[in-house]
N, C-alpha and C positions, 0 to 999 in steps of 0.2 A: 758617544755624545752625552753629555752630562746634563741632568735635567735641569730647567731654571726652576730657583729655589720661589715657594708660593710664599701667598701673605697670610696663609692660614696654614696650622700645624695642629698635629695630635700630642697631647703630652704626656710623657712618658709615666706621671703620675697623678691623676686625676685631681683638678684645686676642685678644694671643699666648703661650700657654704654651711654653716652650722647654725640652727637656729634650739632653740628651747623653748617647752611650754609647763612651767610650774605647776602641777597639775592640784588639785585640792579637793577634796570630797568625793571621791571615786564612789559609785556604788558598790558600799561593803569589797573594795579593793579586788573585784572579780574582772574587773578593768574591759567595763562596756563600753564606760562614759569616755575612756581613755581610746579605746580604741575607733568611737564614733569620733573623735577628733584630729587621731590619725588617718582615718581614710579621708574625713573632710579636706586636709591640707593637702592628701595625696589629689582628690577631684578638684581643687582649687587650681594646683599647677597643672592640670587636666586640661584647662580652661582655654589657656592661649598656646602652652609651652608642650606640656608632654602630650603623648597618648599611647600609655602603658598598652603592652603587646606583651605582658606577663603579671602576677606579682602574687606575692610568698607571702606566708607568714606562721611566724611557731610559737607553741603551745607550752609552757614551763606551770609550775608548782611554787607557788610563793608562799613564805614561810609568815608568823604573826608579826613579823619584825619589816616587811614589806622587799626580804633579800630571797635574791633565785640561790639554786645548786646547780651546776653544771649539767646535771646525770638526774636530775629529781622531773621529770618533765613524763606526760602520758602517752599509751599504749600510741596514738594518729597524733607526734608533735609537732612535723612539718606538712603544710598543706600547701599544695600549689594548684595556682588557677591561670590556666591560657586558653587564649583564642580556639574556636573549634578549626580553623584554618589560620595556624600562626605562620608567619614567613619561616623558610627554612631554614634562617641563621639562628634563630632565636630557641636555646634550652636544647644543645643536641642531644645533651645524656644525664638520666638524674644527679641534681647535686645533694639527697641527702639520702640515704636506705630509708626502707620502709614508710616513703612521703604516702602521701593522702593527695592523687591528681582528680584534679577537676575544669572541667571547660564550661565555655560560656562563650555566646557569639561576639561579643565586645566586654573587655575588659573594665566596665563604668564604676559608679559610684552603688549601686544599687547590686552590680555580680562581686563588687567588694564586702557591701555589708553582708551579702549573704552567704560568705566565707568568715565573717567575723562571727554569725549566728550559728555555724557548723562549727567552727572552733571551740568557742565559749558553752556551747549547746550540748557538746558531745557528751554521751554517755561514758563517764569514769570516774570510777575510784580515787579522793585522790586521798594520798598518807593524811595519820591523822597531826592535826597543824599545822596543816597544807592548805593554799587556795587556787582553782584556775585560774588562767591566766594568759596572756599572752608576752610574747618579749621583743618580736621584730615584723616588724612589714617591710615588705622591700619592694621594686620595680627594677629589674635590674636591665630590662631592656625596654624601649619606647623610641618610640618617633620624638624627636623633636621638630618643632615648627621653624621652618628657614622662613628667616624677614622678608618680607615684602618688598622692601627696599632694596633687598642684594638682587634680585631675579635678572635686572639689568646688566649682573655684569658676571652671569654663568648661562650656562643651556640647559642640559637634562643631567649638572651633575655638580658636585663642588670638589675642588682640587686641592688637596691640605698634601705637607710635607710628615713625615713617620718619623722623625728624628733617630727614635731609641732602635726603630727597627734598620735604621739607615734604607729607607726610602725617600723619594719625595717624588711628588705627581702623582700619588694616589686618589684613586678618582671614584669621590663615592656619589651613589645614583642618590636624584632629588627625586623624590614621589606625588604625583598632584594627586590628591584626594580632600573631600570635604570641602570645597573652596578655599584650599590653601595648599602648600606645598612642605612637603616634609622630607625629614634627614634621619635614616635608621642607622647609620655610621657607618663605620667601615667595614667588607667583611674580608679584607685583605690589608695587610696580612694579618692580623687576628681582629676578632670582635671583638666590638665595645659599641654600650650604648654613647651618644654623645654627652647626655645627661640623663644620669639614673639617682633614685634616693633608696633613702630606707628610715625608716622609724624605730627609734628603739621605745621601747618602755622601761623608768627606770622604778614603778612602781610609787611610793610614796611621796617619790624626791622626783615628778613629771617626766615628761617625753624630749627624745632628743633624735630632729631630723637633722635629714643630711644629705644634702643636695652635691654631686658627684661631676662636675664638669669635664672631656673628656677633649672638646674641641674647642679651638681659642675662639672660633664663631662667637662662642655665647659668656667671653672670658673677658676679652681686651675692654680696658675703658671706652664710652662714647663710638661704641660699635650699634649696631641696631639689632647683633644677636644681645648685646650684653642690655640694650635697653629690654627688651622682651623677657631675660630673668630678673631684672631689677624689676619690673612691672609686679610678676607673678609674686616677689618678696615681701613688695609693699601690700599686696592682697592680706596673704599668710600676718603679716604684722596688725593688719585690722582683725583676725584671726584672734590675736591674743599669744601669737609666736614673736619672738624676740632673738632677733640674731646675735651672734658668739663670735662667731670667724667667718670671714676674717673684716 
């Protein structure tokens, strides 16, 4: 029996919103001021849209010129912070040698900056004509918030098609918590968040997010997943973020 095909799919490669923020006057380019802007835009999409269930970020050496080296980075350069009880799909096995783990019972605005104060704080050496620094924040797994407006027309789950993996009728669990209902994506056949970002820093030349869509929920025009991230955009835009792409 062949399944009947849904009105919702996963895409085989994640559409990307791009925004930028020109950054200017960094303090002495040790990039606090840059990274308190990053975490703000990550707690802004916080708001209605996500609720990171992880998030990363690493540690490089910038030169007087405001450019990384690949390899010039200190002793603790990736740090990761998760849930002290995070779901079991989420981070089965380190992505980087040598990270620096740390937990915290909710992943907020406040257990972010104070990964950005262990970062930037740490005790090291760095070469001479070297600055700390950071180079990326990420969330690479989170909840996202299912609309209000669809609850009418699923139960305890939503039914998206797998194109690339040639499924369809995969059927991922909806989560009620917080007075509202959320989607941690698929964990069959592989994970993925349905919306994940990351922040780069690009040092003298400002920051570049990057919003990661994974389920056409939150993709198709005049959908009410796709009003809920045009919402969160327009937020980021009062921000002082200016979107790129698409």
């Amino acid at each position: 029996m062949t399944a009947v095909p849904s009105e919702h799919c996963i895409y085989p490669d994640p559409r990307t919103v791009s925004l930028e923020f020109v950054d200017e006057g960094d303090d002495g380019r040790l990039g606090r001021m840059a990274a308190r802007r990053a975490v703000l835009a990550i707690s802004e999409l916080s708001r209605d849209l996500l609720q990171p269930l992880e998030f990363g970020m690493t540690a490089h050496f910038m030169d007087e010129y405001g450019m990384y080296h690949p390899d010039d980075h200190p002793p603790h350069w990736h740090w990761y912070l998760q849930q002290t009880s995070p779901p079991a799909h989420v981070r089965p096995e380190a992505m980087y040698v040598d990270e620096k783990s740390l937990v915290s019972d909710v992943i907020d605005e406040p257990a972010m900056f104070k990964v950005v104060d262990q970062v930037l704080g740490q005790p090291c050496t760095a070469p001479r004509g070297r600055l700390l620094t950071w180079t990326e924040m990420y969330v690479r797994s989170a909840r996202v918030r299912f609309p209000d407006t669809m609850r009418s027309d699923t139960e305890d789950h939503l039914v998206v098609d797998d194109y690339d993996n040639k499924h369809r009728g995969v059927r991922v669990p909806l989560i009620e918590d917080d007075n509202a209902v959320w989607i941690e994506g698929p964990r069959y056949p592989f994970l993925a968040s349905p919306i994940s970002c990351r922040v780069l820093n690009h040092g003298m030349w400002g920051l570049d997010l990057q919003l990661q869509v994974s389920l056409s929920v939150w993709w198709h025009d005049e959908t009410p997943g796709r009003t809920l991230l045009d919402d969160a955009l327009r937020r980021l835009h009062c921000l002082g973020w200016q979107q790129t792409y698409p």
